[in-house]
C-alpha beads as a LAMMPS data file, in Angstrom:
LAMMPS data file: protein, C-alpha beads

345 atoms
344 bonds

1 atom types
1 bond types

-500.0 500.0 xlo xhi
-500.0 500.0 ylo yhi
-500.0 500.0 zlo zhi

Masses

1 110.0

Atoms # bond

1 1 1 17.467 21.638 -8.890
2 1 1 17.985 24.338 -6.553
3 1 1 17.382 23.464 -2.613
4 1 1 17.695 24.790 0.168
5 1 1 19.807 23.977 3.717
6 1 1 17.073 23.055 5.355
7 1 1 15.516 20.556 2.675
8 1 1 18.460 19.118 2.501
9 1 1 19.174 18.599 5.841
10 1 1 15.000 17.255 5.704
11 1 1 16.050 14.768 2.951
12 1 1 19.342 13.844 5.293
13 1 1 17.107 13.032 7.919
14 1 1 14.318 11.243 5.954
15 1 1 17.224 8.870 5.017
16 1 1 18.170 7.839 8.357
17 1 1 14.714 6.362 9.470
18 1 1 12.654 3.577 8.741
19 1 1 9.060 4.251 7.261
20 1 1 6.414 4.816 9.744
21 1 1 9.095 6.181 12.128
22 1 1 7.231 7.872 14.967
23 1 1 10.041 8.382 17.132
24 1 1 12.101 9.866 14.316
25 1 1 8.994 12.175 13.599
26 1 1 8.865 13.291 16.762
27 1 1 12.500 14.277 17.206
28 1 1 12.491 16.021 14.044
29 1 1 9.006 18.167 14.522
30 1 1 10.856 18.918 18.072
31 1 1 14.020 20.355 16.752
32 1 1 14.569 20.344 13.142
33 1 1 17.730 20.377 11.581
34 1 1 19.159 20.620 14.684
35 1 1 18.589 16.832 15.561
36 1 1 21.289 16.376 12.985
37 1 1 23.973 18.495 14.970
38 1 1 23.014 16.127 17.648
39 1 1 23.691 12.755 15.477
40 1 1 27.178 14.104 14.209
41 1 1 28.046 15.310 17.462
42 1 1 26.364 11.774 18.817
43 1 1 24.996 14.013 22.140
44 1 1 21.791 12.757 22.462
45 1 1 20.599 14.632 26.028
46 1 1 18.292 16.746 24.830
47 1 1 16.599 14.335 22.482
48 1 1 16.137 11.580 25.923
49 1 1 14.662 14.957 28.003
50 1 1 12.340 15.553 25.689
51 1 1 11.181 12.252 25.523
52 1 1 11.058 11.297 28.650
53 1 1 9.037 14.028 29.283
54 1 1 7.242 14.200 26.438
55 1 1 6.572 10.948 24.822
56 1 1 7.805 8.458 27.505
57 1 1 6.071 5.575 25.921
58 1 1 8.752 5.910 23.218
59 1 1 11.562 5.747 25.516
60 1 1 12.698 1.771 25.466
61 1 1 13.460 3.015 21.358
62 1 1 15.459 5.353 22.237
63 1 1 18.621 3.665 22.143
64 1 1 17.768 1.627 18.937
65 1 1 17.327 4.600 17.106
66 1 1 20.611 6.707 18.268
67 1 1 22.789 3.732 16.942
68 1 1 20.934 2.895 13.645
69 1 1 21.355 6.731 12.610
70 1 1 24.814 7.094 13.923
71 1 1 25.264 3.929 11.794
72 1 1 23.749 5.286 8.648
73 1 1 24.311 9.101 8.858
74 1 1 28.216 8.735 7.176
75 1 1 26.513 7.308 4.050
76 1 1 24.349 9.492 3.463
77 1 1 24.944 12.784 1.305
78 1 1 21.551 14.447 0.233
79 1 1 23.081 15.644 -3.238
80 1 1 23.998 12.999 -4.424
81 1 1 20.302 11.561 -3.583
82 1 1 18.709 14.412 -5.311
83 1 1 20.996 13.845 -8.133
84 1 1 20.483 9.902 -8.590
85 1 1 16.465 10.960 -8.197
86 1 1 16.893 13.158 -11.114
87 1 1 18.384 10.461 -13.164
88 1 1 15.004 8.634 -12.534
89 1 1 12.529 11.805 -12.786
90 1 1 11.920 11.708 -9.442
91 1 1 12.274 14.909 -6.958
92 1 1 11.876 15.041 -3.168
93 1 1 8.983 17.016 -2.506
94 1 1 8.380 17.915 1.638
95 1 1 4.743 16.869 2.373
96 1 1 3.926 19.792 4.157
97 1 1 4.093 21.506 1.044
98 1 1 0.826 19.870 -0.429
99 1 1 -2.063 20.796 1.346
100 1 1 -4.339 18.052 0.374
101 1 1 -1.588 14.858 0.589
102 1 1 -0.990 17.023 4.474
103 1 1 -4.251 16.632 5.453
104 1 1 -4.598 12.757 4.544
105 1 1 -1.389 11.884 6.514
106 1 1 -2.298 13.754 9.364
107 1 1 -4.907 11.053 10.114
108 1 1 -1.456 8.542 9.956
109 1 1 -0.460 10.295 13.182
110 1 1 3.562 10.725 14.488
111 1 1 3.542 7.600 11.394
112 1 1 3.230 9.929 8.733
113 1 1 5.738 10.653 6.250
114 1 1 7.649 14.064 6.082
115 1 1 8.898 13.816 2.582
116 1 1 8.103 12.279 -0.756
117 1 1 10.161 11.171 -3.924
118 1 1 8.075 12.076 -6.838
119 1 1 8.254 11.185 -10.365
120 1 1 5.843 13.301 -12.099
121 1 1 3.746 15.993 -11.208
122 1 1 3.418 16.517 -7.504
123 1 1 0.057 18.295 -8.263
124 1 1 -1.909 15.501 -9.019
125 1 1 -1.572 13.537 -5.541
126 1 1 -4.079 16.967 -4.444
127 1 1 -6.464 15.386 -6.409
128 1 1 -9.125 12.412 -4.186
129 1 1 -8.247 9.211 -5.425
130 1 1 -10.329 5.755 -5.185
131 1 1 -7.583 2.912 -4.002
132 1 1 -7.812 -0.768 -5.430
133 1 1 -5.541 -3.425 -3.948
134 1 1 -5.908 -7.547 -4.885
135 1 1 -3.726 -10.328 -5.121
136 1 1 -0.571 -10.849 -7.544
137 1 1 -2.639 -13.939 -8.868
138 1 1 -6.132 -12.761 -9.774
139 1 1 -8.279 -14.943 -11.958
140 1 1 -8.857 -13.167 -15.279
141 1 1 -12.399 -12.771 -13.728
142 1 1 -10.406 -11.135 -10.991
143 1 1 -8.639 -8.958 -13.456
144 1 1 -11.363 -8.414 -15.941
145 1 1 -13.489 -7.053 -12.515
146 1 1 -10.702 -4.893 -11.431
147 1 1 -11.031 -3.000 -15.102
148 1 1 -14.400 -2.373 -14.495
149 1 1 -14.428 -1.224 -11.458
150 1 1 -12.139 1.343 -12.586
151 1 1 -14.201 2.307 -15.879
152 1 1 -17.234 2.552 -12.859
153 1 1 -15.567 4.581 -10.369
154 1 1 -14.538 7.035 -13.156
155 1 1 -11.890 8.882 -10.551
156 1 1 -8.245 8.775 -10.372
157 1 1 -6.891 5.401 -8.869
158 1 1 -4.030 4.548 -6.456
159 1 1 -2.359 1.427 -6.496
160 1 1 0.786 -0.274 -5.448
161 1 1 1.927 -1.046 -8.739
162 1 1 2.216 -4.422 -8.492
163 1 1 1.288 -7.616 -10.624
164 1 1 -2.245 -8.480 -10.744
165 1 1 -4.973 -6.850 -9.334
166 1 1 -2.756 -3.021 -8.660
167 1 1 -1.666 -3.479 -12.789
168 1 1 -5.015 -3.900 -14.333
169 1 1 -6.312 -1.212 -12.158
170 1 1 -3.493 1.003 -13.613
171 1 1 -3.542 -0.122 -16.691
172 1 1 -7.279 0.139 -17.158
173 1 1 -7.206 3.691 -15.908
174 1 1 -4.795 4.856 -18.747
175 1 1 -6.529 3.357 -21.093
176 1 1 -9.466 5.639 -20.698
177 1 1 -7.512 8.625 -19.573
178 1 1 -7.427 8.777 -15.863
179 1 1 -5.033 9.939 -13.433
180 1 1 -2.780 6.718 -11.391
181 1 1 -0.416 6.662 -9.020
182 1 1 1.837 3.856 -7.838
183 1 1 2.949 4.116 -4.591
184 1 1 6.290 2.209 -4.409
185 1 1 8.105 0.310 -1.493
186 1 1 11.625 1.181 -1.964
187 1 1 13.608 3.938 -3.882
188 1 1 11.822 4.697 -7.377
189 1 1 15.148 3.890 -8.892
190 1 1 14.252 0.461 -7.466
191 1 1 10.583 -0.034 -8.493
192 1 1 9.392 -3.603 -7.856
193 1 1 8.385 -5.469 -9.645
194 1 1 10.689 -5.031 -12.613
195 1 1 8.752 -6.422 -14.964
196 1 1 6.256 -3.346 -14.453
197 1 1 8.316 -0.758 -15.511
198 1 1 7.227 -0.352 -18.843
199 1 1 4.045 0.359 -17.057
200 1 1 5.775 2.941 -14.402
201 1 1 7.266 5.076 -17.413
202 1 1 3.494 4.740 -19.151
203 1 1 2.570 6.171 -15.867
204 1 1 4.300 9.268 -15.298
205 1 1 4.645 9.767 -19.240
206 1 1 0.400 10.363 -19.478
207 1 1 0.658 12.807 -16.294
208 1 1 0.232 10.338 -13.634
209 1 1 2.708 9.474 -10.496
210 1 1 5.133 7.339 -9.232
211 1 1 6.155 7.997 -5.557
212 1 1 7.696 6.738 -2.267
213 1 1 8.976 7.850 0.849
214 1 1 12.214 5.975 0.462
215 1 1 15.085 7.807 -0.964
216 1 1 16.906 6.677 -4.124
217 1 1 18.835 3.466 -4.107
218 1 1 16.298 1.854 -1.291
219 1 1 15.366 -1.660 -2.030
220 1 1 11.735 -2.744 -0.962
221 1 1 11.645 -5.193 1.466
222 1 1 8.842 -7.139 3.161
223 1 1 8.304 -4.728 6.000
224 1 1 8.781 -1.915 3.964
225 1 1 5.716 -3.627 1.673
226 1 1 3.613 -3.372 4.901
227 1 1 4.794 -0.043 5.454
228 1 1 3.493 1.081 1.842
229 1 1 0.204 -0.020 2.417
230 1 1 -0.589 2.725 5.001
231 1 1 0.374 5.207 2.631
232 1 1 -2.116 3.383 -0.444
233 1 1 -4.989 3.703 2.408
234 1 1 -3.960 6.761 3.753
235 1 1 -3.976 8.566 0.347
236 1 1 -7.648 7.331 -0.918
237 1 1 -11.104 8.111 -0.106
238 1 1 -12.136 4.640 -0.544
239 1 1 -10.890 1.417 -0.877
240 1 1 -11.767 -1.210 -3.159
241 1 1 -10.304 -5.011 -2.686
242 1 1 -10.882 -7.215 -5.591
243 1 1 -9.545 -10.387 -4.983
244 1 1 -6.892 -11.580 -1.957
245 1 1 -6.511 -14.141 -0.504
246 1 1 -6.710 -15.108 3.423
247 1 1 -3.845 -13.988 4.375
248 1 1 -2.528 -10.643 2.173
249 1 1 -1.574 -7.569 1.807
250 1 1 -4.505 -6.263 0.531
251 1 1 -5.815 -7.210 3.975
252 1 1 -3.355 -5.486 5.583
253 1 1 -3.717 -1.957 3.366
254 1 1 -7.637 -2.534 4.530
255 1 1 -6.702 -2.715 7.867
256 1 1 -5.180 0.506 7.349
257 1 1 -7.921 2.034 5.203
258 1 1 -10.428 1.458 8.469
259 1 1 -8.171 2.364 10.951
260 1 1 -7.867 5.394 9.172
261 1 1 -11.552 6.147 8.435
262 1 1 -11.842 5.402 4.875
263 1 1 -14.427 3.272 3.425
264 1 1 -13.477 -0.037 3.065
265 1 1 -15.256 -2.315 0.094
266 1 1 -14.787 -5.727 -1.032
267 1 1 -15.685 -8.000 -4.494
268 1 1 -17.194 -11.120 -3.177
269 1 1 -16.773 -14.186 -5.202
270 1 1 -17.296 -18.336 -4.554
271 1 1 -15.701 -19.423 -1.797
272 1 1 -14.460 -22.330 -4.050
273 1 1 -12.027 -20.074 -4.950
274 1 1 -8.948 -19.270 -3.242
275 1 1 -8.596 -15.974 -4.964
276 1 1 -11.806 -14.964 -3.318
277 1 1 -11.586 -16.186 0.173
278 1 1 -9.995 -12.819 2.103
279 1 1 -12.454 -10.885 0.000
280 1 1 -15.263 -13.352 1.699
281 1 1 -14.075 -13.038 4.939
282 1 1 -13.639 -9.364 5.375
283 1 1 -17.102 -8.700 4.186
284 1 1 -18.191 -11.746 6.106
285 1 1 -16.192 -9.791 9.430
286 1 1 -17.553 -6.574 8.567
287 1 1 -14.118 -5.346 7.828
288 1 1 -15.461 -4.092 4.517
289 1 1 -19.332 -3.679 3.038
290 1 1 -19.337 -5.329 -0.361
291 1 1 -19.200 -3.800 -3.878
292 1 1 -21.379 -5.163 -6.695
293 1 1 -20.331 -4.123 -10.073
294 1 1 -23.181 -3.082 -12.590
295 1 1 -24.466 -6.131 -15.009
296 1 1 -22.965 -8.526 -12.134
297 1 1 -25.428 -11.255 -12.624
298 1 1 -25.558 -13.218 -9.193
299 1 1 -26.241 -17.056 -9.287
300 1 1 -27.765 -18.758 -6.459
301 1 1 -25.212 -21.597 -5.866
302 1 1 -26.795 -25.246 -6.000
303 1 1 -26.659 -27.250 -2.278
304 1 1 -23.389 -28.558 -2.726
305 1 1 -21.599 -25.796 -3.471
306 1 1 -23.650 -24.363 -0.729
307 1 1 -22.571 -27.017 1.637
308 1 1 -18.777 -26.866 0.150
309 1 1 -18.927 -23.221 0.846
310 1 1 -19.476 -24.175 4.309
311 1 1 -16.937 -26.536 4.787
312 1 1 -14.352 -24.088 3.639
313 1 1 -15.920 -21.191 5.996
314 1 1 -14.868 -23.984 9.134
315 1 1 -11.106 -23.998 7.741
316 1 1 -11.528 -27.141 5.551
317 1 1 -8.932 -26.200 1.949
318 1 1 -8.294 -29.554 0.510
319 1 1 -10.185 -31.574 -1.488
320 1 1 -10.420 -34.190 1.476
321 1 1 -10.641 -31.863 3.911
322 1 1 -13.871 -30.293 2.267
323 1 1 -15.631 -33.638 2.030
324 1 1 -14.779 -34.509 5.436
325 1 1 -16.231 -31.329 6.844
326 1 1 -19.478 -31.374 4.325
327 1 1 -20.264 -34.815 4.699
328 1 1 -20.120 -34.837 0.642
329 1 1 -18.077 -37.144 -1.568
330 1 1 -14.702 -36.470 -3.052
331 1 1 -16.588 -36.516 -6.372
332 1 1 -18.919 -34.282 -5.062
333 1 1 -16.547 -31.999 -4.058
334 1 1 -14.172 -31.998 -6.651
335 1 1 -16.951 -31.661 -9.164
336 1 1 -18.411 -28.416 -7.341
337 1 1 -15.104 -26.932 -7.029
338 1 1 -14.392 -27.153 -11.164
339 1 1 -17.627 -25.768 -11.836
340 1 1 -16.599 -22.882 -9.334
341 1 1 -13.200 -22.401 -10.988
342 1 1 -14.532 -22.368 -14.678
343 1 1 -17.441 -19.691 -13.095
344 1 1 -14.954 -17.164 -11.545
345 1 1 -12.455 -17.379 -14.462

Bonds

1 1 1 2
2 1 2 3
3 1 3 4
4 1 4 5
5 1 5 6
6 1 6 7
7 1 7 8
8 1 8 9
9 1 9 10
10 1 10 11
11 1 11 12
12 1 12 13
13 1 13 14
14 1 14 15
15 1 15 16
16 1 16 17
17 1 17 18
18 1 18 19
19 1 19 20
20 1 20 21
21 1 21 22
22 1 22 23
23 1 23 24
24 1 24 25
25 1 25 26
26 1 26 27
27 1 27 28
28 1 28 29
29 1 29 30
30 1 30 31
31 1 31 32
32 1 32 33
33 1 33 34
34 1 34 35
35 1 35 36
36 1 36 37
37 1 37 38
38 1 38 39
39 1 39 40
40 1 40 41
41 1 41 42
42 1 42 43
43 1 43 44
44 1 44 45
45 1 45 46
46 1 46 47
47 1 47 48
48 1 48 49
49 1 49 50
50 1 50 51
51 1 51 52
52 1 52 53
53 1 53 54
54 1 54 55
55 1 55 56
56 1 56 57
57 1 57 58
58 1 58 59
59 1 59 60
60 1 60 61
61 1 61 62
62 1 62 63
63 1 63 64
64 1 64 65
65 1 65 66
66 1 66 67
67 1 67 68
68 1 68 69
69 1 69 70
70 1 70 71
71 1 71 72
72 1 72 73
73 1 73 74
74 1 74 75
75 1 75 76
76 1 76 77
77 1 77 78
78 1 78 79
79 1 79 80
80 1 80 81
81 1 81 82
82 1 82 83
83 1 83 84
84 1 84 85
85 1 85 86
86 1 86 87
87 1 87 88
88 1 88 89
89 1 89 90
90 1 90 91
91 1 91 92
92 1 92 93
93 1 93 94
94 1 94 95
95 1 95 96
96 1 96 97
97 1 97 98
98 1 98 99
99 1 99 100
100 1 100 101
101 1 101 102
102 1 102 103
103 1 103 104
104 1 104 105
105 1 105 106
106 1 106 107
107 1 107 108
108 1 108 109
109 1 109 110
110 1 110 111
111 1 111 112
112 1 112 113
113 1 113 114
114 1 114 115
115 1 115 116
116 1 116 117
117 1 117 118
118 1 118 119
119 1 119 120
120 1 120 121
121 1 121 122
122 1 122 123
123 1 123 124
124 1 124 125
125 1 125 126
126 1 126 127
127 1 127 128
128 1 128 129
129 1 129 130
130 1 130 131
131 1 131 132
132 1 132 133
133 1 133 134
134 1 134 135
135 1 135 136
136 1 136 137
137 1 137 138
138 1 138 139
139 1 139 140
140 1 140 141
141 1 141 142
142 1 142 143
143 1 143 144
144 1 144 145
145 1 145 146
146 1 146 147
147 1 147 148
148 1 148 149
149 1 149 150
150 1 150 151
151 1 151 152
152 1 152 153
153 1 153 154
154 1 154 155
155 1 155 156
156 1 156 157
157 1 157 158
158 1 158 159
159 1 159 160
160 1 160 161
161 1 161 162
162 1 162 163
163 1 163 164
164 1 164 165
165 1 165 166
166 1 166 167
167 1 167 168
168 1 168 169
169 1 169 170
170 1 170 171
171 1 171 172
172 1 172 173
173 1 173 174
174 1 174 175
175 1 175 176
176 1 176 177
177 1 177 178
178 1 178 179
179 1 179 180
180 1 180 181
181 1 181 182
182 1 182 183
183 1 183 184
184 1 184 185
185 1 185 186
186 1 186 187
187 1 187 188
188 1 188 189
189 1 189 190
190 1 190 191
191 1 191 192
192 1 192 193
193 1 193 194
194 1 194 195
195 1 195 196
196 1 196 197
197 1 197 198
198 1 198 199
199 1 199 200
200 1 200 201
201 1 201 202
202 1 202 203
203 1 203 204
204 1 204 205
205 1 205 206
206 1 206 207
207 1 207 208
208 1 208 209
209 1 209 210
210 1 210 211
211 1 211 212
212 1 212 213
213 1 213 214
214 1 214 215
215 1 215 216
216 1 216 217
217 1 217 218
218 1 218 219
219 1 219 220
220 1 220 221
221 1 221 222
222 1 222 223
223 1 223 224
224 1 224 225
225 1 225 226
226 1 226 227
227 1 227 228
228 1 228 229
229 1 229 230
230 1 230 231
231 1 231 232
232 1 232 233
233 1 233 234
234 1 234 235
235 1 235 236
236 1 236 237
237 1 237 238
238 1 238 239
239 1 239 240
240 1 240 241
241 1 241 242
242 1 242 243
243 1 243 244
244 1 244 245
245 1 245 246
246 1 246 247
247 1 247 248
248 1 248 249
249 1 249 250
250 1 250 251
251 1 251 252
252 1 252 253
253 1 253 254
254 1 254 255
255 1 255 256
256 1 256 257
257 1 257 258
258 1 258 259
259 1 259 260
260 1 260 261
261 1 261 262
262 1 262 263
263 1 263 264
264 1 264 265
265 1 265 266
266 1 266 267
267 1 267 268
268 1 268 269
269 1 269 270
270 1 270 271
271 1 271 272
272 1 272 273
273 1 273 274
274 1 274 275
275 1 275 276
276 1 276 277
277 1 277 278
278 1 278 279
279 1 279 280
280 1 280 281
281 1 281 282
282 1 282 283
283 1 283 284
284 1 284 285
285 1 285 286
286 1 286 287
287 1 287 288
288 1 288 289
289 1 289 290
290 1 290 291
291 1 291 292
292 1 292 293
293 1 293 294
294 1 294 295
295 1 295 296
296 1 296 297
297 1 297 298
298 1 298 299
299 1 299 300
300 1 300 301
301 1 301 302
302 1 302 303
303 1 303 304
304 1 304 305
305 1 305 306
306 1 306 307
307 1 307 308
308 1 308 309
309 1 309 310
310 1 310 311
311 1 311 312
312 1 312 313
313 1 313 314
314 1 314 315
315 1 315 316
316 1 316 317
317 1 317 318
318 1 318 319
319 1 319 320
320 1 320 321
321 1 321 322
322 1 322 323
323 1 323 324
324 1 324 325
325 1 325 326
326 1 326 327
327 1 327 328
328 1 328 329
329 1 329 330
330 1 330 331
331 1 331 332
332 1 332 333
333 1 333 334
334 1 334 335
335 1 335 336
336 1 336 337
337 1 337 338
338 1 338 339
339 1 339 340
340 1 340 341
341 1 341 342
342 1 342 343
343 1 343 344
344 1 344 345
């Protein structure tokens, strides 16, 4: 692979920063590969004039960033990158050069990404995609729903790629021949989780993608999850949440999706069950309208589970907790709660 001084020099600089960089962004759009002179050289004037006067509200980083890339500039060698992405079938691909992906990110701001690593064909992220997110521990209700939503939907689907809810949404769309991508956290060398990666090489082998905006050799970390997430909302026209729970990161790629404009849908379910509750709630919030899949018969819930329900709305998640917020009986409760797990799996 043949590339230029300035990709390289793009790919240099890509490696120095964080996702979701702004302040790295904005140095870079400023002056290029010129802001790389000023890292080896460690003269940092013009970059603190420009903004000051610029972008003062960026300032107070200033300082944070000039020693992290000094720190990490001496490690990095872009040909070597390229040539450890090539080992995985990935390339770097400049964002700019895709019309379509350009557009999307534009809405992330000075927190959009510059460059890609791609595994697969680059084309297909031009394509509109439908994005499903859930939890790592769906109910095989949970899973079973995120299949169909996908056979519904009938348009290529991005996902994180990771257990649960993001692998049956992949999985189900190569089984009936649609495009996927999984958008990954770290390097694609290090694709998480690792027992997926049969799945990635299914993936990219029927013409779909694996990407990230991490470099080879990257590991995924927690904030770099969180990070990911902007990209899975950024990148759809719509996004679907199966199951999550309260607290998630499904939640948080919604969060995204909104802030972003896209339209945000949910799968309700009982609140009985745990895998439903941050599905609930957001709907419930009006942080997304909710989906009902075709031949999803609805059943009116009897007045305990009603009153369970309830109790579990007001913060109530044990067994005792729900009976001393309904006013039911442990029996009661533990009774409605079975019947609620054997419904929704």
């Amino acid at each position: 692979m043949h590339l230029s001084q300035d990709q390289l020099d793009l790919i240099s600089w890509c490696s120095l920063s964080e996702p979701g960089d702004a302040l790295s962004n904005l140095i870079w759009n400023e002056f290029g590969p010129k802001a790389l002179e000023s890292v080896k050289e460690q003269k940092f004037e013009t970059w603190r004039a420009f903004i000051s006067e610029s972008f003062p509200e960026y300032g107070s980083d200033l300082g944070s960033m000039e020693e992290r890339v000094c720190l990490r500039l001496p490690s990095v060698n872009p040909d070597q990158l390229v040539e450890r992405g090539i080992r995985w079938n990935a390339k770097p691909v400049a964002v700019a050069s895709l019309p379509s992906v350009h557009g999307r990110f534009t809405d992330l701001g000075n927190h959009a990404p510059l460059l890609l690593w791609v595994a697969g064909d680059e084309g297909l992220l031009e394509q509109e995609f439908a994005g499903i997110v859930g939890t790592r521990k769906p109910s095989a209700k949970g899973a079973s729903n995120a299949r169909r939503l996908v056979a519904s939907l009938r348009m290529p689907i991005v996902s994180g790629g990771a257990k649960g809810i993001d692998r049956a949404a992949h999985e189900a769309a190569l089984e009936i021949g649609l495009p996927t991508v999984a958008i990954m956290a770290g390097g694609l060398d290090k694709a998480y989780p690792m027992e997926n990666w049969e799945l990635f090489h299914r993936i990219v082998r029927s013409g779909g993608v694996l990407m990230s905006e991490m470099p080879p050799g990257t590991a995924p970390t927690r904030f770099r999850f969180l990070q990911r997430n902007r990209l899975i909302a950024a990148m759809c026209r719509e996004l679907f949440v199966v199951e999550a729970a309260f607290r998630s990161g499904s939640r948080n790629t919604a969060n995204h999706a909104r802030a972003l404009g896209r339209e945000v849908y949910a799968l309700a379910g009982s609140w009985a069950s745990e895998q439903s509750q941050g599905c609930n709630t957001m709907i419930q919030e009006g942080l997304a309208k909710q989906h009902v899949l075709d031949e999803l018969i609805e059943i009116e819930p009897s007045w305990i589970e009603k009153r369970v329900e309830d109790a579990i709305r007001a913060g109530a998640k044990t067994p005792s907790e729900i009976a001393m917020e309904s006013g039911l009986d442990l029996k009661q409760v533990k009774a409605s709660m079975s019947m609620a797990a054997k419904t929704y799996s």
